[in-house]
ZADREN-212639 format. One record per residue (C-alpha): residue in three letters; chain; x, y, z. Coordinates in nm, 2 decimals, padded with zeros to 4 digits. Last residue first. Example, Ala and Ser with C-alpha at 12.3 -4.5 7.8 and 13.67 -1.06 7.14 Angstrom:
2
ser | A | 01.37 | -00.11 | 00.71
ala | A | 01.23 | -00.45 | 00.78
***
This chain:
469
unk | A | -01.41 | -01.67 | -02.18
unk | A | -01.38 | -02.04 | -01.98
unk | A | -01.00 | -02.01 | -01.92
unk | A | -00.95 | -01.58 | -01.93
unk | A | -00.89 | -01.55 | -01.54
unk | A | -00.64 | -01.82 | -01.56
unk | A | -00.41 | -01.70 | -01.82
unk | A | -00.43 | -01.35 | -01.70
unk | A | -00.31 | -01.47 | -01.34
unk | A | -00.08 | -01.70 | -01.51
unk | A | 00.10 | -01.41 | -01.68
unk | A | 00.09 | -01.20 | -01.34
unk | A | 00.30 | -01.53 | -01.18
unk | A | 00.52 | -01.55 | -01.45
unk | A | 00.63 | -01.20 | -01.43
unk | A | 00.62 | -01.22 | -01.09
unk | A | 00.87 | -01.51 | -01.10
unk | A | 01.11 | -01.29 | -01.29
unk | A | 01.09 | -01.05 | -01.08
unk | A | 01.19 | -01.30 | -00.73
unk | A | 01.48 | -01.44 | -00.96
unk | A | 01.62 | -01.10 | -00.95
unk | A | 01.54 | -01.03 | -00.56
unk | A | 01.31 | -00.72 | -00.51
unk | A | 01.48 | -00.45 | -00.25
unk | A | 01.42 | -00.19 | 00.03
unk | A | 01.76 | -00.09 | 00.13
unk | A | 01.62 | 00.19 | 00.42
unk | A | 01.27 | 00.15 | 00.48
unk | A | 00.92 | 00.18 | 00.33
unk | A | 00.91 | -00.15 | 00.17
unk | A | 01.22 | -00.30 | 00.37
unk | A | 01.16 | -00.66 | 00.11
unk | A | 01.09 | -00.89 | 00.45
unk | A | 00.92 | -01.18 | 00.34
unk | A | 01.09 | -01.13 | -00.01
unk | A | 00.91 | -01.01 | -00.33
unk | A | 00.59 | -01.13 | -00.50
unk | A | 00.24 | -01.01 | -00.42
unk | A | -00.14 | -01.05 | -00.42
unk | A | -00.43 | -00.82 | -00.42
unk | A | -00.81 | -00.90 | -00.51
unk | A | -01.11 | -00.71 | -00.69
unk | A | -01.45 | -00.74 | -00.77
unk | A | -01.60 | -00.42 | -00.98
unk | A | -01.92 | -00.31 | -00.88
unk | A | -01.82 | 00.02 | -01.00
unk | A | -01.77 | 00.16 | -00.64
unk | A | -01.50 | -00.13 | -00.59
unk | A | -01.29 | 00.11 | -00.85
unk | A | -01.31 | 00.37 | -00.59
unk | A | -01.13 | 00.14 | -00.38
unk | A | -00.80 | 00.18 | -00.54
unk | A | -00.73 | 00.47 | -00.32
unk | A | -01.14 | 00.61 | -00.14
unk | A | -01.27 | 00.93 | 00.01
unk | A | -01.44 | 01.07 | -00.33
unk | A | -01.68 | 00.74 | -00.37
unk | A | -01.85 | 00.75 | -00.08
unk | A | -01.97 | 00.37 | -00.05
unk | A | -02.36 | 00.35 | 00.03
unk | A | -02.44 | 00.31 | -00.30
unk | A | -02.24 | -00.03 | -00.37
unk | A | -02.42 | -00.19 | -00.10
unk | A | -02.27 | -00.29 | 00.24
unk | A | -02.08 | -00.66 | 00.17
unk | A | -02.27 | -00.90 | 00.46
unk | A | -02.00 | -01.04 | 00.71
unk | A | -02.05 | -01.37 | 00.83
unk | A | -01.79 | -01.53 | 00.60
unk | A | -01.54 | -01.29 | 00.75
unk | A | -01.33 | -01.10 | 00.40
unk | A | -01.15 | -01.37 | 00.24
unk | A | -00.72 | -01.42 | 00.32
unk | A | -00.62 | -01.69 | 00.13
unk | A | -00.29 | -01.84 | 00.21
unk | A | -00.14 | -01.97 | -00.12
unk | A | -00.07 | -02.31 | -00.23
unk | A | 00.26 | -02.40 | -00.29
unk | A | 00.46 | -02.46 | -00.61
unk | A | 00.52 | -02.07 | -00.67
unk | A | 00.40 | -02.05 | -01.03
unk | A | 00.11 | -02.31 | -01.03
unk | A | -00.01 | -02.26 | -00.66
unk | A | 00.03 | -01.85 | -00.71
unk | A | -00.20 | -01.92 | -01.06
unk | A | -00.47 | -02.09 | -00.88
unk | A | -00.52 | -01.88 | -00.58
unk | A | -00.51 | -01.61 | -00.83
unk | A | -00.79 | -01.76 | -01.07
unk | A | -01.00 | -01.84 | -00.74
unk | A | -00.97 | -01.47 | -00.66
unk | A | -01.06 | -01.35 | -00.99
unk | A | -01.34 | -01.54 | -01.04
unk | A | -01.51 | -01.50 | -00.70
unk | A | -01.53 | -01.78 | -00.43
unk | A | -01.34 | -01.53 | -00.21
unk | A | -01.56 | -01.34 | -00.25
unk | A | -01.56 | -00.93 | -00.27
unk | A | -01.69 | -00.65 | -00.15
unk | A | -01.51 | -00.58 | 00.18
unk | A | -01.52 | -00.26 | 00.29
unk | A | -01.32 | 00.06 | 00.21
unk | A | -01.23 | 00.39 | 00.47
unk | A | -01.12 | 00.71 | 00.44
unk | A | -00.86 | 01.00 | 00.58
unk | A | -00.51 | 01.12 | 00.45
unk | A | -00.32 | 01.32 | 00.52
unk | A | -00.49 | 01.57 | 00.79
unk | A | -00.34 | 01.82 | 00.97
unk | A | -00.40 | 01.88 | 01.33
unk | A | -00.29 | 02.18 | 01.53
unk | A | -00.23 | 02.13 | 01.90
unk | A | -00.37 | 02.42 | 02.08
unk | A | -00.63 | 02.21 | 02.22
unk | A | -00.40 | 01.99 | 02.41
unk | A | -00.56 | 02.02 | 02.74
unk | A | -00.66 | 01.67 | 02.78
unk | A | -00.98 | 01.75 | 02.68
unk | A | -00.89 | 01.93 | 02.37
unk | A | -00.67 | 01.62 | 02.24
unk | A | -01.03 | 01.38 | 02.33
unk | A | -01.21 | 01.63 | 02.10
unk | A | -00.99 | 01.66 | 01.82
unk | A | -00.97 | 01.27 | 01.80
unk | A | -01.26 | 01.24 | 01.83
unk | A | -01.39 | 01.47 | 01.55
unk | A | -01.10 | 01.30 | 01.31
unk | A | -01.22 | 00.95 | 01.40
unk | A | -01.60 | 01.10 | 01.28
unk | A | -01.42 | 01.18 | 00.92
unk | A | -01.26 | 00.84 | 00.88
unk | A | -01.56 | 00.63 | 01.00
unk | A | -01.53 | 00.33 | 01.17
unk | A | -01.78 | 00.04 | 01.15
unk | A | -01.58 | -00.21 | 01.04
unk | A | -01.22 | -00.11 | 01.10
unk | A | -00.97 | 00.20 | 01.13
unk | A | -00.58 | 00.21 | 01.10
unk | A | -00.46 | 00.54 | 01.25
unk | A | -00.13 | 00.67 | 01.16
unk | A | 00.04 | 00.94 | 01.30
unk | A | 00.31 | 01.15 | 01.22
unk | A | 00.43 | 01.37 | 01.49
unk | A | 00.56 | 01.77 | 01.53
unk | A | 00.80 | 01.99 | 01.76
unk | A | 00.83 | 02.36 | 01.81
unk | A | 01.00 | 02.54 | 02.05
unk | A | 01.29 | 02.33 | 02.10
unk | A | 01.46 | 02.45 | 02.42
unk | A | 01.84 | 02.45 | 02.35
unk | A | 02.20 | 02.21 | 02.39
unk | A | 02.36 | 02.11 | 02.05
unk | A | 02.59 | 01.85 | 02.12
unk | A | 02.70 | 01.55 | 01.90
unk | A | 02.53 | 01.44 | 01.54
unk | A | 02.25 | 01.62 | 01.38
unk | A | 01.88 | 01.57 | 01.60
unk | A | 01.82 | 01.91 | 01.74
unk | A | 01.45 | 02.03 | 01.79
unk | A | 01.19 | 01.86 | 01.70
unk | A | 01.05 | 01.55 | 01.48
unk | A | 00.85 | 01.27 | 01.53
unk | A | 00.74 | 01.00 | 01.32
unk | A | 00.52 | 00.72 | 01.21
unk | A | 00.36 | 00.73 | 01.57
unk | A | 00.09 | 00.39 | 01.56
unk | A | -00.26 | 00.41 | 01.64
unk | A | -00.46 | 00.07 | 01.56
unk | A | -00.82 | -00.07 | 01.52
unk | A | -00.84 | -00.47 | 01.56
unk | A | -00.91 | -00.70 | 01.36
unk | A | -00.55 | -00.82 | 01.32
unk | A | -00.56 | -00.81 | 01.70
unk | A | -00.75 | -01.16 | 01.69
unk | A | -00.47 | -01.34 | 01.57
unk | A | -00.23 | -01.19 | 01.82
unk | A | -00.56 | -01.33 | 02.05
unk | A | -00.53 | -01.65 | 01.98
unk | A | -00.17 | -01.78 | 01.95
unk | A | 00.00 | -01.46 | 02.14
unk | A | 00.06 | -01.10 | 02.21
unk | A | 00.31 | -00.99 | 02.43
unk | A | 00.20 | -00.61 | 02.42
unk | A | 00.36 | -00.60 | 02.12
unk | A | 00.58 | -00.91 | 02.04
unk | A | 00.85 | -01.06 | 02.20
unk | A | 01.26 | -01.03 | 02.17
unk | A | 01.21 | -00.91 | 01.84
unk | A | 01.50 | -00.92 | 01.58
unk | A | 01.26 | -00.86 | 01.26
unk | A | 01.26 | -01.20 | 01.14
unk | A | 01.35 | -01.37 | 01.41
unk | A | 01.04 | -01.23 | 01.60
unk | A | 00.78 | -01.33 | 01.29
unk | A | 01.00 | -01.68 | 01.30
unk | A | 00.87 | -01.72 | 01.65
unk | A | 00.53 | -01.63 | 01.58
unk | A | 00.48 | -01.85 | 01.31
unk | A | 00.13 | -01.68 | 01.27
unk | A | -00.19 | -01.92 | 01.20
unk | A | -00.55 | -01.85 | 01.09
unk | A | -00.81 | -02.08 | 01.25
unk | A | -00.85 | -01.78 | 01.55
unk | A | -01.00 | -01.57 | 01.29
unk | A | -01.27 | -01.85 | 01.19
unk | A | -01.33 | -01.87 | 01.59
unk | A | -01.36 | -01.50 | 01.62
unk | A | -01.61 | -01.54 | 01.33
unk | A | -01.83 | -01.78 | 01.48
unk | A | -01.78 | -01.64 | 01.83
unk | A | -01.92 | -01.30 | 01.70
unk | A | -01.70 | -01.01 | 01.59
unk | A | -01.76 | -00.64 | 01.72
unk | A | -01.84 | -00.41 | 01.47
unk | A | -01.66 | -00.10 | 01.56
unk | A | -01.90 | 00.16 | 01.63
unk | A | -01.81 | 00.28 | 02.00
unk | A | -01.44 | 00.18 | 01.99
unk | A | -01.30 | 00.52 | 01.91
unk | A | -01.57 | 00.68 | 02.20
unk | A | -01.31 | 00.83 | 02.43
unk | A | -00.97 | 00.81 | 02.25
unk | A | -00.78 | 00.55 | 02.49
unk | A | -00.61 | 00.34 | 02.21
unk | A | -00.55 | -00.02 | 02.39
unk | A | -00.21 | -00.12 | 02.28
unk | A | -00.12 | -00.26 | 02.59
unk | A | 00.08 | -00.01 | 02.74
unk | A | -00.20 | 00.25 | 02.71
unk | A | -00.28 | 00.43 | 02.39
unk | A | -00.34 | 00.81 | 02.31
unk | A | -00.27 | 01.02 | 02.53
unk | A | 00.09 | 00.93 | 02.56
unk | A | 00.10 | 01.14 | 02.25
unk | A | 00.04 | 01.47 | 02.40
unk | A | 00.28 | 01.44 | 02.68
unk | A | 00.54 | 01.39 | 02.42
unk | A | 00.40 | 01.72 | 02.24
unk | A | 00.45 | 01.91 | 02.54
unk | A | 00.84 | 01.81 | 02.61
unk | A | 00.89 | 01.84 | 02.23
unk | A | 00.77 | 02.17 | 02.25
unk | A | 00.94 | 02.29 | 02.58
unk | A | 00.79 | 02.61 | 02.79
unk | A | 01.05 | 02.89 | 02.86
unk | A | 01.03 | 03.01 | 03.23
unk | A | 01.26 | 02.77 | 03.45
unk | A | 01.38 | 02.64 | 03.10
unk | A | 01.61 | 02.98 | 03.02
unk | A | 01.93 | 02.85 | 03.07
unk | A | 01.86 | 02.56 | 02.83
unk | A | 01.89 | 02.84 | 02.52
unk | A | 01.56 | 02.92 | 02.32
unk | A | 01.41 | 02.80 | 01.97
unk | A | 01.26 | 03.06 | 01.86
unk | A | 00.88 | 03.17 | 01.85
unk | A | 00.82 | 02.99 | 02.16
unk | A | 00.54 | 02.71 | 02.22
unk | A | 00.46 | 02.55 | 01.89
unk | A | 00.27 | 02.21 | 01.82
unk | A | 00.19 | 02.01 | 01.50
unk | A | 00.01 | 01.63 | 01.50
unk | A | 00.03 | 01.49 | 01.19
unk | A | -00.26 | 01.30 | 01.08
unk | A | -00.30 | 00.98 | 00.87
unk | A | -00.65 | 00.88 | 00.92
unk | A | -00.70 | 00.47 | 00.74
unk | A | -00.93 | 00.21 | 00.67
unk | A | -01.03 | -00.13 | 00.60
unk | A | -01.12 | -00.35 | 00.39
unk | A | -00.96 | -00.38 | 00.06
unk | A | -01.12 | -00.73 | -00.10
unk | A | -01.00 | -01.04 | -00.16
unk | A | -00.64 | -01.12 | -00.03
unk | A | -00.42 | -01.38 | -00.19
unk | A | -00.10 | -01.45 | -00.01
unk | A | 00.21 | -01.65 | -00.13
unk | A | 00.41 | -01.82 | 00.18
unk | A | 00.73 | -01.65 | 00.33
unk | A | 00.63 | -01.83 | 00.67
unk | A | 00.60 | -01.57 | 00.91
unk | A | 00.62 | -01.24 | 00.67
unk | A | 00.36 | -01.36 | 00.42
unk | A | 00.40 | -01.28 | 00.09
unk | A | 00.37 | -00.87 | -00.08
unk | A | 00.05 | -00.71 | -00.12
unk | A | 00.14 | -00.49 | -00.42
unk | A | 00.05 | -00.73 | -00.69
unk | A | -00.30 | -00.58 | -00.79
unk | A | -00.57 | -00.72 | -00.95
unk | A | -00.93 | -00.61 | -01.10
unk | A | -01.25 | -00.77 | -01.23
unk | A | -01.48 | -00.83 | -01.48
unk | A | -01.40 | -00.46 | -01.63
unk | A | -01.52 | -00.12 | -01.73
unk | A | -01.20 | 00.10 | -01.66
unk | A | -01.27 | 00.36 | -02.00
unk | A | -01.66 | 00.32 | -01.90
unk | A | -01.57 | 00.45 | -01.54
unk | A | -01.34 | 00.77 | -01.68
unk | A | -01.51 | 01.05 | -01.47
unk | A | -01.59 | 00.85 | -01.14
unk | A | -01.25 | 00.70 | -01.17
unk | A | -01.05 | 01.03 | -01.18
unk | A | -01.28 | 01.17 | -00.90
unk | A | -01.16 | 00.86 | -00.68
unk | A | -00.80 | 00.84 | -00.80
unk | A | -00.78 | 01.25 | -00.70
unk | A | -00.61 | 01.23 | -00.34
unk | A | -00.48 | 00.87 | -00.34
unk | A | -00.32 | 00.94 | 00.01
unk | A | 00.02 | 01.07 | -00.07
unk | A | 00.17 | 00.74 | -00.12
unk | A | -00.07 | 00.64 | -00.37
unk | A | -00.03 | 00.91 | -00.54
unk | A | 00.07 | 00.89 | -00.91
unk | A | -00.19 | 00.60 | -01.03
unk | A | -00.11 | 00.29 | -01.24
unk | A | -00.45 | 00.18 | -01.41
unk | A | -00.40 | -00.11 | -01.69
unk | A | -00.63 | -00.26 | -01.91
unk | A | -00.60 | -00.62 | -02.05
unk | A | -00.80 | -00.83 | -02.24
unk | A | -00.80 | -01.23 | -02.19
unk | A | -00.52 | -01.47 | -02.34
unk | A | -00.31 | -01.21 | -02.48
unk | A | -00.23 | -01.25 | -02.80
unk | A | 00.11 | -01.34 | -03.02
unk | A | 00.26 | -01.70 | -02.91
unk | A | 00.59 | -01.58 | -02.74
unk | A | 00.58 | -01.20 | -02.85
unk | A | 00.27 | -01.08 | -02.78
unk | A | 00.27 | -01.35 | -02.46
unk | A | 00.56 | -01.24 | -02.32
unk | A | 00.50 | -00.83 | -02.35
unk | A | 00.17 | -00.85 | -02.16
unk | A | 00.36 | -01.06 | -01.86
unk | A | 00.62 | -00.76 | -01.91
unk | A | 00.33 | -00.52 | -01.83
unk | A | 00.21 | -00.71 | -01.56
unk | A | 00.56 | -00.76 | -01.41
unk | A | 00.62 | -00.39 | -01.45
unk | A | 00.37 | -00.32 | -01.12
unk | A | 00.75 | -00.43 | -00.94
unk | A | 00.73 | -00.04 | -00.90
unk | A | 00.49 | -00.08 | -00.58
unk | A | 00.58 | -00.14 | -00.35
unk | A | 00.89 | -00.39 | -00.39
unk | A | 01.18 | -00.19 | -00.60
unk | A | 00.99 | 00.11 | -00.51
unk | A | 01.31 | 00.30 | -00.36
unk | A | 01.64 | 00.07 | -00.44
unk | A | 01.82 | -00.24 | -00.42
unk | A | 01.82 | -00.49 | -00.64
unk | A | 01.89 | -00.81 | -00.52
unk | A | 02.10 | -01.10 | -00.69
unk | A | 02.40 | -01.06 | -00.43
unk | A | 02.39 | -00.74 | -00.47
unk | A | 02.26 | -00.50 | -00.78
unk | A | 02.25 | -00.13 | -00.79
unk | A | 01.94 | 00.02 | -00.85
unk | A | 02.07 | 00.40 | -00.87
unk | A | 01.77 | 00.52 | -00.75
unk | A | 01.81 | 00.48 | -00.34
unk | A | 02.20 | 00.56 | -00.33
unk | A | 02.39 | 00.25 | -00.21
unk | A | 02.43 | 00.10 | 00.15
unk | A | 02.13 | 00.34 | 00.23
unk | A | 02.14 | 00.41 | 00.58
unk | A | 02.29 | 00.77 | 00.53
unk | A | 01.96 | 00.85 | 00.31
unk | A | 01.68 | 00.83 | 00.59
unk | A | 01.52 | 00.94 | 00.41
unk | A | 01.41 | 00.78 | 00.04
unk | A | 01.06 | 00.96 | 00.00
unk | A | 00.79 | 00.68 | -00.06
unk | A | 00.71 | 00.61 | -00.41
unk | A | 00.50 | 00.68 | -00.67
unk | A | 00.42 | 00.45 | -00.97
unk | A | 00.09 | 00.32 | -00.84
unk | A | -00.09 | 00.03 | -00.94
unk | A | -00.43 | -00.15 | -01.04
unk | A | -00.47 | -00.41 | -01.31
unk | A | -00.77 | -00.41 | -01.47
unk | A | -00.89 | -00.75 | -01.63
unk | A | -01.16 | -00.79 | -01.92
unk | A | -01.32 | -01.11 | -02.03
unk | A | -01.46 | -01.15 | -02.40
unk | A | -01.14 | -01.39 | -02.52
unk | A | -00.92 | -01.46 | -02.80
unk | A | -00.88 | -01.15 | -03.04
unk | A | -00.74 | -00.96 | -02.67
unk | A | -00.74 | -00.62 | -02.63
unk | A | -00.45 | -00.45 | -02.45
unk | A | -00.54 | -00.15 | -02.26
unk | A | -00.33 | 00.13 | -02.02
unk | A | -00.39 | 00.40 | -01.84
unk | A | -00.14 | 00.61 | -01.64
unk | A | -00.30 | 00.81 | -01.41
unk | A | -00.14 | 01.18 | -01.37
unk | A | 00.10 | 01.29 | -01.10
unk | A | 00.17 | 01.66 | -01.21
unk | A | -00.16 | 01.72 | -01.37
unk | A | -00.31 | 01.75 | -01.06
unk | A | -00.69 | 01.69 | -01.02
unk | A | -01.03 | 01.79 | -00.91
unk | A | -00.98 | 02.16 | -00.97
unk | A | -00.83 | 02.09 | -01.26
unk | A | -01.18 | 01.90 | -01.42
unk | A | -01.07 | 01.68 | -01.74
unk | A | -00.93 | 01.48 | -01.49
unk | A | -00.56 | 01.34 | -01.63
unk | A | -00.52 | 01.08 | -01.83
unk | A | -00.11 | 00.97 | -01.94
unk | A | -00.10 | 00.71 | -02.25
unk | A | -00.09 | 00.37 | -02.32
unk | A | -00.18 | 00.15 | -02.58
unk | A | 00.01 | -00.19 | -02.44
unk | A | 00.24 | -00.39 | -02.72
unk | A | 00.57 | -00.41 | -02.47
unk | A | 00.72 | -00.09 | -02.56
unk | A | 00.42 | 00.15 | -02.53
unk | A | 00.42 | -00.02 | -02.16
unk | A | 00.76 | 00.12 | -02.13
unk | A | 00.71 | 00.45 | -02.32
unk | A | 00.37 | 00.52 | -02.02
unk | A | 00.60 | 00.42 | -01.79
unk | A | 00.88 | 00.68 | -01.86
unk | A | 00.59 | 00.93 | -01.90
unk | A | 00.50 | 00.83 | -01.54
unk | A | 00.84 | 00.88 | -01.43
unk | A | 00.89 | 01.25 | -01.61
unk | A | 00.54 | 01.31 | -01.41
unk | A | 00.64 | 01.20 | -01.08
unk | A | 01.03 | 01.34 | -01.06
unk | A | 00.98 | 01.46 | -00.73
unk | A | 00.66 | 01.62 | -00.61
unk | A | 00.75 | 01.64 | -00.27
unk | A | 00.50 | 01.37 | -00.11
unk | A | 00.47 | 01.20 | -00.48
unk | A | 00.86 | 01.07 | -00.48
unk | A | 00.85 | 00.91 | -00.83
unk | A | 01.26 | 00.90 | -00.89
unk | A | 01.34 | 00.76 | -01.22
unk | A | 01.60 | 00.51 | -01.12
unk | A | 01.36 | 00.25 | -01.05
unk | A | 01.23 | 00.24 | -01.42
unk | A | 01.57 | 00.21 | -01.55
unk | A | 01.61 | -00.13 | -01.36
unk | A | 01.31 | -00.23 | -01.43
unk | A | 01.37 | -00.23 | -01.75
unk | A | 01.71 | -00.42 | -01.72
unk | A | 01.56 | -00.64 | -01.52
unk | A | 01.34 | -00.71 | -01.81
unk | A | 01.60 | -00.75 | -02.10
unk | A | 01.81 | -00.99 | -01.85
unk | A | 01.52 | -01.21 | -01.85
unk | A | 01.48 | -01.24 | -02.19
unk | A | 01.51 | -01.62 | -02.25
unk | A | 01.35 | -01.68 | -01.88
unk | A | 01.03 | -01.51 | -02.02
unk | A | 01.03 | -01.64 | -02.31
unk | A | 01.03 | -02.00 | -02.15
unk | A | 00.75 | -01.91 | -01.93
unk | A | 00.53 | -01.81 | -02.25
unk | A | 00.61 | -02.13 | -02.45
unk | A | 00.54 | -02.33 | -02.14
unk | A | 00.22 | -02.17 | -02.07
***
């Protein structure tokens, strides 16, 4: 690898400068900004390196939208008979909060060896893969084990078409196994992280109510009911002060875990003080701790994302919102089912005399574990992180107890990336980028010197996965 690495830091300012350009195409899938001009960028970029790209879309419109199309990739290699996707997604969060942004969110504008921009850590740093590609053509001519590429438009808007996209083009994808670098390092102790499998779920909601058909002025409160006042009451619904969601029935099919695996849980650690550092916490929710913060990993969630009503500009604008809506975001486990959350949901908000409360749905599935962590690709990451970073990485493996569900049983239209599990396809995540990179935030960044490393790192995941081909 040492002709490879020292391409790489040869060129270095060539591939910042790439990413660079790539970060100021806005991608902002939510509002349809700027998606398809950004995956045509990409699809020139990975032209560029020695990659046969081009943009797919579903040959069937109603099950697709030519707006945020796939971008595939494929490399073939002279060398070896292996195959590796890597999975990504070109889209991006929207930028608001714009007036906390020290600089605007495309311009990438470097700091203090950070650029700073929207999908400079999830997920546009995908380009490390492609660069890796570029080293070796150019450093010693092939890639050590063929390479396809799958860098999706919607990720952030809930993967809407991926699943019907790879149903369609499943012998185009056929591989050994599949990657992603979206999974950032480990916010406690900064650590690389290798993570087999997806599991887990997710119903992303927003909850919408309207009382008058105007917003109306204070004087009139003695008669006029208050949105925001009603949705509030709405939401504390939900969970109790520690955490517990109170949804009759949410808890009903989770799979509870057995001493065994609590105990395996309970091995991994959290710097917990360096966690509330990190993020100016004076304690932790519901003052978790040791054990059983450990434990609540496992556990389903409901967080509010957002809520809006009424007036929120700066100084004084007195009235009676009358309408007022909330984002929320439901993380689901074993044995939850997107679709029967929903019905609970609905239920437990008309009990409470919330009926009237409409509910829009996001997103909504759920993806188990199905694969090893004694599998190819996630030994060959473990590897490769201990070889670029100089540590070895925590490995998070699904619960050894745990039996994977068979392939049929997984519904294939509900899924992101997990669709490509459908195929029998084993998969793992990892990630480069700072403990706390703001994904999602205000100033998200990727460090210089934290690229470069990825590019590294992805080249070492190829190199690794094709030894023994």
């Amino acid at each position: 690898m040492y002709e490879v690495y020292k391409y790489i830091d040869a060129n270095a300012d060539r591939y910042i400068d790439e990413f660079r350009r790539f970060l100021q195409q806005p991608s902002i899938s939510t509002t349809n900004v700027g998606v398809r001009e950004c995956a045509d960028l990409l699809k020139n970029i990975m032209v560029g390196c020695g990659v046969d790209a081009l943009m797919v879309s579903s040959k069937r419109p109603e099950k697709s939208d030519p707006s945020k199309p796939v971008v595939f990739g494929v490399r073939q290699s002279k060398t070896s008979s292996k195959t590796l996707l890597c999975y990504g997604h070109y889209d991006v969060k929207p930028a608001e909060p714009l007036d906390q942004w020290v600089s605007p969110p495309f311009s990438s504008e470097i700091r203090d060896g950070k650029i700073y921009a929207r999908g400079a850590c999830d997920d546009k740093q995908l380009l490390v893969s492609v660069h890796a590609v570029d080293a070796f053509l150019k450093a010693i001519g092939e890639v050590p084990v063929t390479m396809k590429f799958i860098f999706e438009g919607e990720e952030e808007h809930g993967s809407t078409h991926l699943g019907f996209w790879v149903e369609e083009y499943q012998d185009l994808i056929a591989a050994d196994a599949m990657y992603g670098l979206d999974g950032g390092v480990d916010r406690s102790t900064g650590l690389p992280v290798v993570s087999a499998g997806r599991g887990g779920g997710i119903l992303y909601v927003e909850l919408r109510t309207k009382c008058a058909n105007i917003d109306v002025h204070p004087g009139e409160a003695y008669a006029v009911p208050n949105a925001a006042e009603k949705l509030s009451r709405a939401l504390m619904t939900l969970k109790d002060e520690n955490d517990q969601i109170l949804i009759e029935g949410w808890y009903n099919d989770l799979v509870p875990l057995s001493e065994e695996e609590k105990n395996y849980v309970g091995s991994i650690q959290i710097d917990e003080e360096a966690l509330k550092s990190q993020l100016g916490l004076k304690s932790l929710k519901a003052k978790r701790s040791g054990k059983e913060l450990t434990l609540a990993r496992y556990l389903p969630s409901c967080e509010i994302s957002g809520i809006h009503s009424g007036y929120t500009g700066f100084g004084e604008h007195t009235l009676i919102p009358h309408e007022a809506f909330a984002k929320i975001d439901f993380r689901l486990k074993l044995g939850q089912d997107s679709d029967k959350c929903y019905e609970l949901l609905k239920n437990h908000l008309q009990k409470h005399g919330f009926g009237d409360i409409d509910i829009i749905v996001y997103s909504s599935h759920f993806s188990p574990d199905v694969t090893s962590a004694n599998s190819k690709i996630v030994q060959s990451m473990a590897k490769a992180a201990e070889k670029t970073f100089g540590v070895k990485p925590i490995v998070n493996k699904p619960i050894p107890s745990r039996p994977n569900p068979p392939i049929e049983q997984i519904n294939l239209s509900r899924y992101t990336r997990d669709a490509i599990q459908r195929l029998g396809i084993p998969s793992a995540s990892s990630g480069i980028g700072d403990r706390n990179p703001r994904i999602h935030a205000p100033n998200e960044f990727m460090s210089i010197e934290d690229y470069i490393r990825g590019i590294k790192y992805a080249a070492t995941i190829m190199k690794e996965f094709g030894l023994g081909s």
